[in-house]
PDB file of N, CA, C and O in Angstrom:
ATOM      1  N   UNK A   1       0.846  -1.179   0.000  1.00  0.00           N
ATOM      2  CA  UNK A   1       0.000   0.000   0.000  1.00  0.00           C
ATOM      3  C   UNK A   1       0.891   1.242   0.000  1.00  0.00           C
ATOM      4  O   UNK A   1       1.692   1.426   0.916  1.00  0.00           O
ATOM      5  N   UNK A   2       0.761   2.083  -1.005  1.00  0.00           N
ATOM      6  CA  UNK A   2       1.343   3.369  -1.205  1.00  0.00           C
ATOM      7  C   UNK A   2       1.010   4.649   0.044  1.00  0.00           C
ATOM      8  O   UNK A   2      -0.146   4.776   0.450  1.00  0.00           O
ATOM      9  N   UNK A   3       2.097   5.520   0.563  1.00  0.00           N
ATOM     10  CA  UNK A   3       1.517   6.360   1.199  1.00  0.00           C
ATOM     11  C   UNK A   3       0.885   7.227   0.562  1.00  0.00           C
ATOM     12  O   UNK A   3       1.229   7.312  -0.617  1.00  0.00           O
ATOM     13  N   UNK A   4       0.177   7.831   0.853  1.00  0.00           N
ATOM     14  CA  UNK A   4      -0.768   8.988  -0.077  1.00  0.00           C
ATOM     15  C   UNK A   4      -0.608  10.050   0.919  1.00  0.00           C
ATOM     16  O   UNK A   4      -0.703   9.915   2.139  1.00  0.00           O
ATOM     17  N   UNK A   5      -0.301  11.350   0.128  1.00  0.00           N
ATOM     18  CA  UNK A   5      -0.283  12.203   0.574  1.00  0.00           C
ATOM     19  C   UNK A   5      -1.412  13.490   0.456  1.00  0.00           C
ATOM     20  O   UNK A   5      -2.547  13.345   0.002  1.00  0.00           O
ATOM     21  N   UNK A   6      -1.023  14.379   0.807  1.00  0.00           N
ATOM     22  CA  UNK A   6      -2.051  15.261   0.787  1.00  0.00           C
ATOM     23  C   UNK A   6      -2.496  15.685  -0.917  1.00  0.00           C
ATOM     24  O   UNK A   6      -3.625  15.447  -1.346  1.00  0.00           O
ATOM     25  N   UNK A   7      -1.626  16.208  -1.597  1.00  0.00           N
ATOM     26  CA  UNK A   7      -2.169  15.699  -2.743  1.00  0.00           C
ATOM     27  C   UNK A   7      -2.679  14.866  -3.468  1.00  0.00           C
ATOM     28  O   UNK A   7      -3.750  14.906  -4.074  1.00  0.00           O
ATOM     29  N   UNK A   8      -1.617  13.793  -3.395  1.00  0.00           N
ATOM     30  CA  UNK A   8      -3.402  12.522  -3.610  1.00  0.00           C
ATOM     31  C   UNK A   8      -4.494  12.482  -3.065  1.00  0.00           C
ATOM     32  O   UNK A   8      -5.082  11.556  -3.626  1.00  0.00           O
ATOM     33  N   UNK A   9      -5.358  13.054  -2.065  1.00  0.00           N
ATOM     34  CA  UNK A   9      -6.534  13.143  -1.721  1.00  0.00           C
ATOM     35  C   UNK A   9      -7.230  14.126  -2.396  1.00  0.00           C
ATOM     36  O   UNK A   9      -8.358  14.038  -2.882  1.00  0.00           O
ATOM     37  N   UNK A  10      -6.225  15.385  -2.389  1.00  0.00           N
ATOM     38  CA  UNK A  10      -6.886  16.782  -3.309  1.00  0.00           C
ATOM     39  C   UNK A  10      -6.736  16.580  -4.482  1.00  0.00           C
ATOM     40  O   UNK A  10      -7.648  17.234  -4.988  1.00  0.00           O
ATOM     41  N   UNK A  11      -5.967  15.913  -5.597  1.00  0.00           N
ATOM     42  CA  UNK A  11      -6.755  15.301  -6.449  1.00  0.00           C
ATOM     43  C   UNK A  11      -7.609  14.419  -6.953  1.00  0.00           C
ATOM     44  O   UNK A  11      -8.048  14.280  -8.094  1.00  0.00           O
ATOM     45  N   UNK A  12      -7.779  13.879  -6.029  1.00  0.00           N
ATOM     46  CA  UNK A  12      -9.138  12.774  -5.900  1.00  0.00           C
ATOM     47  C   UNK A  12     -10.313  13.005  -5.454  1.00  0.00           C
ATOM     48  O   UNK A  12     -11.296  12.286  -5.632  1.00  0.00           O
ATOM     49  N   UNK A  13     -10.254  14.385  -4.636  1.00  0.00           N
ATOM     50  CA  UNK A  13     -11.574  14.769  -4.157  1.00  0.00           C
ATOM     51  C   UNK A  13     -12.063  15.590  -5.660  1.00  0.00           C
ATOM     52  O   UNK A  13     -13.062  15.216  -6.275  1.00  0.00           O
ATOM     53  N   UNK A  14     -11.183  16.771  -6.136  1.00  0.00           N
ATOM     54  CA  UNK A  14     -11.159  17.417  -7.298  1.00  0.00           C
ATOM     55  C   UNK A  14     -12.128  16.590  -8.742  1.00  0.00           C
ATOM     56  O   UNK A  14     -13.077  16.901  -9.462  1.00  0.00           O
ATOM     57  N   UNK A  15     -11.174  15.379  -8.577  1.00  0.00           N
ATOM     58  CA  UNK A  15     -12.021  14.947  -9.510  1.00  0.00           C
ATOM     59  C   UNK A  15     -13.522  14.122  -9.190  1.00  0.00           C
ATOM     60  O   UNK A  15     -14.368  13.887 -10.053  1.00  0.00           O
ATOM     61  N   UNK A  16     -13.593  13.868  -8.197  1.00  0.00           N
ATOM     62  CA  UNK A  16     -14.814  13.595  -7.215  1.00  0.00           C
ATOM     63  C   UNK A  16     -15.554  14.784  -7.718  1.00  0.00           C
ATOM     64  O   UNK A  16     -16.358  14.679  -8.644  1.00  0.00           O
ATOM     65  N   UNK A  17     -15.324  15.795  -7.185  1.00  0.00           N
ATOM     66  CA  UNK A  17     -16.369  17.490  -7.774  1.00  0.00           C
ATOM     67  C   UNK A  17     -16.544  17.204  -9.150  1.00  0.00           C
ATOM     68  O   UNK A  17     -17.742  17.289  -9.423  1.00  0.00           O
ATOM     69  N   UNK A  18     -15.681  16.826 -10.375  1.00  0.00           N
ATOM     70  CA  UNK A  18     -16.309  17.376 -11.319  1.00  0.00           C
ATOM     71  C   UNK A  18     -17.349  16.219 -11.638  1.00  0.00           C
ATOM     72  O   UNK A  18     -18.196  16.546 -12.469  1.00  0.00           O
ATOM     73  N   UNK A  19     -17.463  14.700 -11.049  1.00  0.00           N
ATOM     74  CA  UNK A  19     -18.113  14.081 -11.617  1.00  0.00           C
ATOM     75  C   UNK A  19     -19.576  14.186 -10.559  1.00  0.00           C
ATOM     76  O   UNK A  19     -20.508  13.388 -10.656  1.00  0.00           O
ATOM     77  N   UNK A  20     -19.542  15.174  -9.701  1.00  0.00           N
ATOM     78  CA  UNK A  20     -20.453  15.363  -9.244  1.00  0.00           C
ATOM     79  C   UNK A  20     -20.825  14.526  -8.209  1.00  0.00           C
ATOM     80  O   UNK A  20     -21.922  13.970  -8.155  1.00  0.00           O
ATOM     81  N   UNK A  21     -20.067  14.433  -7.498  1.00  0.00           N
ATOM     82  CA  UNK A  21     -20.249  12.992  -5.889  1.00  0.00           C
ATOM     83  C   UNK A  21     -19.778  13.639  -5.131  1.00  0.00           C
ATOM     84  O   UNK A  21     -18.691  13.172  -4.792  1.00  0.00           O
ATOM     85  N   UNK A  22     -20.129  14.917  -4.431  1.00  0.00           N
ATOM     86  CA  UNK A  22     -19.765  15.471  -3.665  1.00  0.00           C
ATOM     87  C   UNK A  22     -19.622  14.971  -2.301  1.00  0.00           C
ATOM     88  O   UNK A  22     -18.624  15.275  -1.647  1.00  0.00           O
ATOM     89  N   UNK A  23     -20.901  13.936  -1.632  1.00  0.00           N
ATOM     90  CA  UNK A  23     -20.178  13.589  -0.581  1.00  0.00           C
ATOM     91  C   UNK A  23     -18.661  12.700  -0.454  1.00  0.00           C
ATOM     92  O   UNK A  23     -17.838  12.647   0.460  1.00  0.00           O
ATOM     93  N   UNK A  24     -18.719  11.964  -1.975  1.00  0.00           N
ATOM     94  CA  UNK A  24     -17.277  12.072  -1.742  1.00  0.00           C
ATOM     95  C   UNK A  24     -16.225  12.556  -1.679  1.00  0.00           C
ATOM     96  O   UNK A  24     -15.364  12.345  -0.825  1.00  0.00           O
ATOM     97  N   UNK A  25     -16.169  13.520  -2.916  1.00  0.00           N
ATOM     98  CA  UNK A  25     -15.463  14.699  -2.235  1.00  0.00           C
ATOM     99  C   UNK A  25     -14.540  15.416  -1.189  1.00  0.00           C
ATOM    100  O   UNK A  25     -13.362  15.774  -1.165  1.00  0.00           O
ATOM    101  N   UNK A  26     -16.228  15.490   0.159  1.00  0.00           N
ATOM    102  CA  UNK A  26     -15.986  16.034   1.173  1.00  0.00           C
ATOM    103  C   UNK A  26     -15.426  15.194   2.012  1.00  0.00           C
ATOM    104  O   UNK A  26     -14.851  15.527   3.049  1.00  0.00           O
ATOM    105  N   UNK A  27     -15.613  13.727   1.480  1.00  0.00           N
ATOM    106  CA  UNK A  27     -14.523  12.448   2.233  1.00  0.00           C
ATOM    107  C   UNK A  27     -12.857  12.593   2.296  1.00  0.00           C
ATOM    108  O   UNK A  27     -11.997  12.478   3.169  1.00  0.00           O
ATOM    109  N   UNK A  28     -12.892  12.892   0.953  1.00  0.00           N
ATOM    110  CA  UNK A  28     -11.226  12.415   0.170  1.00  0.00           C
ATOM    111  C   UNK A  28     -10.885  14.102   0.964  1.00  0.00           C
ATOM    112  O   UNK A  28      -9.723  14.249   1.345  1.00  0.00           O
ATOM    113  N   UNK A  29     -11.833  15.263   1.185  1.00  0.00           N
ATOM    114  CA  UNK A  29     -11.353  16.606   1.680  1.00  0.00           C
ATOM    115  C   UNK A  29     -10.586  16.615   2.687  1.00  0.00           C
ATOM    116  O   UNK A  29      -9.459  17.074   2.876  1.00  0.00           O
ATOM    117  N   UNK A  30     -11.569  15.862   3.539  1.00  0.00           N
ATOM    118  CA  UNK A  30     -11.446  15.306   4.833  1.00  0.00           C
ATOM    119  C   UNK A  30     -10.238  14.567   5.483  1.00  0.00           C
ATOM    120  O   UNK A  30      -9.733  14.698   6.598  1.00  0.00           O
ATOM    121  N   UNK A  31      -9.901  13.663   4.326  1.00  0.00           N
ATOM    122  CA  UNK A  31      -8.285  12.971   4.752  1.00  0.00           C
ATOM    123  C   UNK A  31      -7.066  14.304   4.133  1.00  0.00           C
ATOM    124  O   UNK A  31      -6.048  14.601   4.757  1.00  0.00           O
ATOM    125  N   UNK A  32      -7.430  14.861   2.980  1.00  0.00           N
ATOM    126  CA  UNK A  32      -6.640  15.870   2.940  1.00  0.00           C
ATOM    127  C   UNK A  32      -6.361  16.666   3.986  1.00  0.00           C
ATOM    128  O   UNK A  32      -5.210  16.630   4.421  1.00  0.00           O
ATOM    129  N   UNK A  33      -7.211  17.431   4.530  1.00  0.00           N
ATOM    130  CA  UNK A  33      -6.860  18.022   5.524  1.00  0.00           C
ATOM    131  C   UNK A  33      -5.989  17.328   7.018  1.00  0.00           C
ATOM    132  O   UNK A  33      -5.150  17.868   7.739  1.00  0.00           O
ATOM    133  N   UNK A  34      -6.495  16.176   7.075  1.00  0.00           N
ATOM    134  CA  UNK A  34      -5.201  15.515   8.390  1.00  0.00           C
ATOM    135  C   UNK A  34      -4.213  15.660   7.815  1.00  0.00           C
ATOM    136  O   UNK A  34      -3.281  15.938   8.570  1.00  0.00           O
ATOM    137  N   UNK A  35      -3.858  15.580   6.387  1.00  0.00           N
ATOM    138  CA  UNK A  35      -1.739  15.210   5.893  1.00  0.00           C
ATOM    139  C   UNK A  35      -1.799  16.253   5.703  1.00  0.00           C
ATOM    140  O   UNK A  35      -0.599  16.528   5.681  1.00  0.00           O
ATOM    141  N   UNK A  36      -2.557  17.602   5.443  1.00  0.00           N
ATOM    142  CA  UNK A  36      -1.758  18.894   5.217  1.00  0.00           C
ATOM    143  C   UNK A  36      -0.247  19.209   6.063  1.00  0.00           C
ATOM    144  O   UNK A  36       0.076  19.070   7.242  1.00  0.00           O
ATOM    145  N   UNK A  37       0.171  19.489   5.364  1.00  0.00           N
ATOM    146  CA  UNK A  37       1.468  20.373   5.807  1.00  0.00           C
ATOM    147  C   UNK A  37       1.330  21.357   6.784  1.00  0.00           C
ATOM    148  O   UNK A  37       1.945  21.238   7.843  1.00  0.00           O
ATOM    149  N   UNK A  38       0.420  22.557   6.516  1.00  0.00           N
ATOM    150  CA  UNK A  38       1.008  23.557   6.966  1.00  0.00           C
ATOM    151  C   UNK A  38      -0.401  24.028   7.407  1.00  0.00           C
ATOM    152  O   UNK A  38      -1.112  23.231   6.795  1.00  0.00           O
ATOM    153  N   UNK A  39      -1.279  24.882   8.135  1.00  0.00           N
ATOM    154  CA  UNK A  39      -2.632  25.592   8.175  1.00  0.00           C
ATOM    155  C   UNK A  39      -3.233  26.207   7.173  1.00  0.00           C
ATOM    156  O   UNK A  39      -4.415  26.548   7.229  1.00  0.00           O
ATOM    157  N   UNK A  40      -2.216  26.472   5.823  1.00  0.00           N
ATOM    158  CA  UNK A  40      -3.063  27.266   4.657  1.00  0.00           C
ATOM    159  C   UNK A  40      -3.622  26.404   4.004  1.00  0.00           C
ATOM    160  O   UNK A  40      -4.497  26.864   3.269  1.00  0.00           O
ATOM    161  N   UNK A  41      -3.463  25.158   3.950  1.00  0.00           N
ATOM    162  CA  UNK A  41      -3.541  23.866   2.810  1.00  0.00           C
ATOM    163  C   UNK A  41      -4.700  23.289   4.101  1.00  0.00           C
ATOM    164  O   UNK A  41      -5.811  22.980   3.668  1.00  0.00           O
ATOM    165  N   UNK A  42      -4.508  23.159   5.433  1.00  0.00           N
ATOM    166  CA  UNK A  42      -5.887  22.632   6.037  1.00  0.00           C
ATOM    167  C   UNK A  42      -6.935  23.047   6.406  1.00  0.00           C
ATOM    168  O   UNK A  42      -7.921  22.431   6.811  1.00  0.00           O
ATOM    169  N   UNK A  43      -6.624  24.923   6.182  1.00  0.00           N
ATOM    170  CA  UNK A  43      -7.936  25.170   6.031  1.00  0.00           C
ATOM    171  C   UNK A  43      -8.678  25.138   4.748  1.00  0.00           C
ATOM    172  O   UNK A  43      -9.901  25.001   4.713  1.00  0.00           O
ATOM    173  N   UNK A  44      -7.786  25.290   3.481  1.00  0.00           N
ATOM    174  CA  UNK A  44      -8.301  25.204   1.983  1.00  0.00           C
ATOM    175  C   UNK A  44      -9.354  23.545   2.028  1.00  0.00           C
ATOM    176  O   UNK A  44     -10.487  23.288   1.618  1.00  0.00           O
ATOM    177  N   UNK A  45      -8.212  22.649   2.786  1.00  0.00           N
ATOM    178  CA  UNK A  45      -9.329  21.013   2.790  1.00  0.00           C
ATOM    179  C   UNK A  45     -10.162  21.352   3.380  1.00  0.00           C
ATOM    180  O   UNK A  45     -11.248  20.999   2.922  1.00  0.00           O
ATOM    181  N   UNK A  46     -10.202  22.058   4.475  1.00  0.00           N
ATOM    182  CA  UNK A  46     -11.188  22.128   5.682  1.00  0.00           C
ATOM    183  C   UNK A  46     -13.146  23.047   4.706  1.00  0.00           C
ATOM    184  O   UNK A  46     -14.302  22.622   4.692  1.00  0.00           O
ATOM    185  N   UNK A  47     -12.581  24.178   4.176  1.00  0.00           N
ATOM    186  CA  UNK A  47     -13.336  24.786   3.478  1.00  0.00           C
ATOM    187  C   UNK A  47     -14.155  24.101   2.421  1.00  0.00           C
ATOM    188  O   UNK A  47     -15.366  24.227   2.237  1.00  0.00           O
ATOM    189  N   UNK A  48     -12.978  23.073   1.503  1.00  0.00           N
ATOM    190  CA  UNK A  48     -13.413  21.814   0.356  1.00  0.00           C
ATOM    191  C   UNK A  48     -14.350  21.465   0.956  1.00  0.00           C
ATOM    192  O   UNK A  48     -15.457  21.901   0.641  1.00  0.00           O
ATOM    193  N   UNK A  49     -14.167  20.412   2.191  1.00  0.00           N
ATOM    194  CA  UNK A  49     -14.851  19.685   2.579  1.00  0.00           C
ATOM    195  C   UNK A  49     -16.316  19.952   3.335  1.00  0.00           C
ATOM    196  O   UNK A  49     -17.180  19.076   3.388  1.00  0.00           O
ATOM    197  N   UNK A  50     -16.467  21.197   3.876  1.00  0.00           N
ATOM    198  CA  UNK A  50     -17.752  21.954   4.369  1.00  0.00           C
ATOM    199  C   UNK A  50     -18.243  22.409   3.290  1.00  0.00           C
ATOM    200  O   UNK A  50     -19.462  22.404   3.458  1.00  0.00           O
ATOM    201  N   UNK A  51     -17.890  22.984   1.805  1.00  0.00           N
ATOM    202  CA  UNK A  51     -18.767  23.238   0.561  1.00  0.00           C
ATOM    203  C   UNK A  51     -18.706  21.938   0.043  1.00  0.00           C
ATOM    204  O   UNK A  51     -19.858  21.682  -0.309  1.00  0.00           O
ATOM    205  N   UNK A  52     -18.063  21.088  -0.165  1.00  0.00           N
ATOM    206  CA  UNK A  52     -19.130  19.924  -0.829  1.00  0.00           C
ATOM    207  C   UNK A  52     -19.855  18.602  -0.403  1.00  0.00           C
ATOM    208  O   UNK A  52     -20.306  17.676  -1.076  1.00  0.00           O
ATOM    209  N   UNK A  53     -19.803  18.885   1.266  1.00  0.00           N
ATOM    210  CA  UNK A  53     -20.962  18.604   2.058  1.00  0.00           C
ATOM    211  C   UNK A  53     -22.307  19.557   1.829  1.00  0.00           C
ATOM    212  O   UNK A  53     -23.407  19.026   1.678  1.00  0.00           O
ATOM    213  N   UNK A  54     -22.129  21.130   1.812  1.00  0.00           N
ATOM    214  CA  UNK A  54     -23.348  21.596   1.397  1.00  0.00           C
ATOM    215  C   UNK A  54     -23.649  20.888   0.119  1.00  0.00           C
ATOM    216  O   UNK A  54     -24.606  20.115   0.145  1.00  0.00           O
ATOM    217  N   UNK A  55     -22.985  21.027  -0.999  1.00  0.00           N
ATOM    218  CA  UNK A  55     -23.362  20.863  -2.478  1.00  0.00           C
ATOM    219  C   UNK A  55     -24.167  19.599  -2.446  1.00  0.00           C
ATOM    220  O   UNK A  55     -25.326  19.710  -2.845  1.00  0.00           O
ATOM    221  N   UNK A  56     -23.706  18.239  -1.984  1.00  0.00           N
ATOM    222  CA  UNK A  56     -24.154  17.303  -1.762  1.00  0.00           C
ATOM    223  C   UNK A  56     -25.662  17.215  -1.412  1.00  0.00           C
ATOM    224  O   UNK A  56     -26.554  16.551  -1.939  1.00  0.00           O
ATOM    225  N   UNK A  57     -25.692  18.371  -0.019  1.00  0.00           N
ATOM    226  CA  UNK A  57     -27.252  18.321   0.245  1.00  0.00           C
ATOM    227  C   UNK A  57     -28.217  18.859  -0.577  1.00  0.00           C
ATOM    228  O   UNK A  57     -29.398  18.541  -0.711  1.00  0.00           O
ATOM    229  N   UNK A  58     -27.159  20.238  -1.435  1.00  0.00           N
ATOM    230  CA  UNK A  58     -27.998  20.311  -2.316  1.00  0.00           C
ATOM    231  C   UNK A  58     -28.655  19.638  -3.676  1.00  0.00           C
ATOM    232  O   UNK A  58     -29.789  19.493  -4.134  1.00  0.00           O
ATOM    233  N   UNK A  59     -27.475  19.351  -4.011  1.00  0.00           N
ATOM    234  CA  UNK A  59     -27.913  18.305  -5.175  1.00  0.00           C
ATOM    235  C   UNK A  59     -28.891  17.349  -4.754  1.00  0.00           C
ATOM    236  O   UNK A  59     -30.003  17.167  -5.250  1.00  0.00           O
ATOM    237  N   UNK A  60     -28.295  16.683  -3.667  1.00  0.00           N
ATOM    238  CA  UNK A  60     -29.699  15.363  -3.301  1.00  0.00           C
ATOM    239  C   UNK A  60     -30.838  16.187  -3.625  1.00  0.00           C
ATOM    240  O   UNK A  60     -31.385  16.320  -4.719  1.00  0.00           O
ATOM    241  N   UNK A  61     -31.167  16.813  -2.326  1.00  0.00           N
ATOM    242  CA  UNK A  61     -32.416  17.415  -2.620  1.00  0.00           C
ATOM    243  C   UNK A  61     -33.190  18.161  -3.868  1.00  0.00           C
ATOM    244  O   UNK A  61     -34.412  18.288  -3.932  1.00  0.00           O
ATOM    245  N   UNK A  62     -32.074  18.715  -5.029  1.00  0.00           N
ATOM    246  CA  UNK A  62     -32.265  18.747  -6.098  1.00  0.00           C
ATOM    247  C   UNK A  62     -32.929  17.467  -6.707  1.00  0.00           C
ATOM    248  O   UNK A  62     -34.159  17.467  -6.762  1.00  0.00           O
ATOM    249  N   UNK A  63     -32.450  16.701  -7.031  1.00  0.00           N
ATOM    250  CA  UNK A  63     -32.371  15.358  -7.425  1.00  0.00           C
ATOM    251  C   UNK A  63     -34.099  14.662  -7.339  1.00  0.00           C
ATOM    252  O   UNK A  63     -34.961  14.253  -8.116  1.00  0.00           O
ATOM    253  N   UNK A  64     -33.843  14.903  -5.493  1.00  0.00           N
ATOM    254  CA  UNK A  64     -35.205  14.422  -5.162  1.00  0.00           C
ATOM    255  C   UNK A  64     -36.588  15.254  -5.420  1.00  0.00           C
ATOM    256  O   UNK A  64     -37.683  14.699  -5.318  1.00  0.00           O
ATOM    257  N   UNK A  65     -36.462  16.442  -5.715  1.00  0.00           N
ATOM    258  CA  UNK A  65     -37.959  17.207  -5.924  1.00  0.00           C
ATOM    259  C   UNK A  65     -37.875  16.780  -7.692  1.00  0.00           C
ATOM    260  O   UNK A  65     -38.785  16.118  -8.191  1.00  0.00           O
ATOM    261  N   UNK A  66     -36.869  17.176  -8.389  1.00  0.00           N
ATOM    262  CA  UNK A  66     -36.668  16.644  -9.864  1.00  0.00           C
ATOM    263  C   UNK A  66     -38.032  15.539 -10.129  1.00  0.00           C
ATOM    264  O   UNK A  66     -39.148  15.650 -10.637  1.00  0.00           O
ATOM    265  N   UNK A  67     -36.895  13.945  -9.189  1.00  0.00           N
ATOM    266  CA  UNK A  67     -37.461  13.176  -9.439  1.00  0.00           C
ATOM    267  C   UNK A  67     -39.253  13.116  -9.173  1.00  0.00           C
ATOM    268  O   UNK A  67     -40.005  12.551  -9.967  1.00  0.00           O
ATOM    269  N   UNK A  68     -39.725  13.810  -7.911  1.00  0.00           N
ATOM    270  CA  UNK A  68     -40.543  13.793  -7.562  1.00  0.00           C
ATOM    271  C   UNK A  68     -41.881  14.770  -8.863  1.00  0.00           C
ATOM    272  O   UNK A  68     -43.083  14.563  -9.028  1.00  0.00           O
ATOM    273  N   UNK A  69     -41.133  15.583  -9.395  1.00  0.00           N
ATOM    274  CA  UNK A  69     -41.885  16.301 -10.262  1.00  0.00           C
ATOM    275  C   UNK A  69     -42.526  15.395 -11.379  1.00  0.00           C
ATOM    276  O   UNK A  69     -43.691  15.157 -11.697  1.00  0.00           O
ATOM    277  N   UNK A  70     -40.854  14.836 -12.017  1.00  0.00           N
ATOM    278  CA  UNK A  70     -41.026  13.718 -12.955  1.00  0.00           C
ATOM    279  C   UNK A  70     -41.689  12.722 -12.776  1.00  0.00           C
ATOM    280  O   UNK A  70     -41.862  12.140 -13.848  1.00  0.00           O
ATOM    281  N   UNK A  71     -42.208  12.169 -11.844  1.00  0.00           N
ATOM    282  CA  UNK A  71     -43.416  11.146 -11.536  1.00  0.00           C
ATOM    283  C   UNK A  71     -44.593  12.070 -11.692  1.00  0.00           C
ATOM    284  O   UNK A  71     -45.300  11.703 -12.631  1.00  0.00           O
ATOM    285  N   UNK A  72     -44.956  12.949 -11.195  1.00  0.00           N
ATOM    286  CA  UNK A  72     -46.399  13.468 -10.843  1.00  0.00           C
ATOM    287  C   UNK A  72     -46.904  13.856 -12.115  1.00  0.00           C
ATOM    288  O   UNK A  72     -48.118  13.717 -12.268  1.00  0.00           O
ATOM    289  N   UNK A  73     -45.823  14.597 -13.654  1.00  0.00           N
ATOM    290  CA  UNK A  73     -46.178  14.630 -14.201  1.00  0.00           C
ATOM    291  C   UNK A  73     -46.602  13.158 -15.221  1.00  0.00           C
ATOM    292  O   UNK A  73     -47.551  13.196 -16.004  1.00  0.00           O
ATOM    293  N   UNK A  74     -45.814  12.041 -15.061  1.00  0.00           N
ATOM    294  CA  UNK A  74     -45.772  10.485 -15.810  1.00  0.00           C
ATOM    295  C   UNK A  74     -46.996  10.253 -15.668  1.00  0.00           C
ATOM    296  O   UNK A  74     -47.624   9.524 -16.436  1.00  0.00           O
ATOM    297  N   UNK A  75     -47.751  11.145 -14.156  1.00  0.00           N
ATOM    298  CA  UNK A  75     -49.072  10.239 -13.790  1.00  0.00           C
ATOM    299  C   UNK A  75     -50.058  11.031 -14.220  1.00  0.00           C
ATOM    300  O   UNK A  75     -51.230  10.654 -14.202  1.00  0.00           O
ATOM    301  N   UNK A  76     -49.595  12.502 -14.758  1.00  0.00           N
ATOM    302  CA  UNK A  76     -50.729  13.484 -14.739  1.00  0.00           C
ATOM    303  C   UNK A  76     -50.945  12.724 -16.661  1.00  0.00           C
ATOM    304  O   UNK A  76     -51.990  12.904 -17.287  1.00  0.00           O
ATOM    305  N   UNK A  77     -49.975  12.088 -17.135  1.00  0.00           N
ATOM    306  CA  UNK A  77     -50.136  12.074 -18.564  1.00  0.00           C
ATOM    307  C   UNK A  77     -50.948  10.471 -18.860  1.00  0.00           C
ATOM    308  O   UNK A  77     -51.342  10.082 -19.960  1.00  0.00           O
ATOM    309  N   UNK A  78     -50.988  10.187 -18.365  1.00  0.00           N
ATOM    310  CA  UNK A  78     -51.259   8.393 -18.045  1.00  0.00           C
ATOM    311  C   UNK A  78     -52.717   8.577 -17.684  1.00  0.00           C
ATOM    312  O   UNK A  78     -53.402   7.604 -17.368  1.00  0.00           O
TER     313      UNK A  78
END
C-alpha cells in the first residue's frame, strides 16, 4: 500500500467534484486536511470539505424534488 499524501486526496476529491459525488469529495477533503502540511492547505481542505458537504445536500435534494416532479407529471399524462 502506497503512502498517499495530501495531494493525492486533493486530487481525488477534485475529480470527485467534477463528476459530481460530492459527498465524496468532502470524504477524500477530509483525509486531505489531516496530511496537510502547513494551516493554509488545512484550512483550503477544511473549506473543500464543508462546501461539498453543502453541495451534496444540495444536489440530493435537487435530485429528489426533480425526481418527484417527474413522476407526478408520468401520472398526470397516463
Amino acid at each position: 500500500m502506497k503512502n498517499e499524501t495530501y495531494l493525492d486526496f486533493a486530487e481525488t476529491a477534485i475529480q470527485k467534484e467534477k463528476e459530481e459525488k460530492y459527498d465524496l469529495a468532502a470524504t477524500y477533503w477530509k483525509r486531505a486536511k489531516y496530511l496537510a502540511a502547513d494551516l493554509k492547505h488545512r484550512l483550503w481542505a477544511q473549506y473543500n470539505q464543508e462546501n461539498n458537504e453543502e453541495r451534496h445536500l444540495l444536489h440530493h435534494s435537487h435530485i429528489t424534488v426533480l425526481s418527484r416532479y417527474m413522476n407526478k407529471q408520468a401520472a398526470n399524462n397516463d
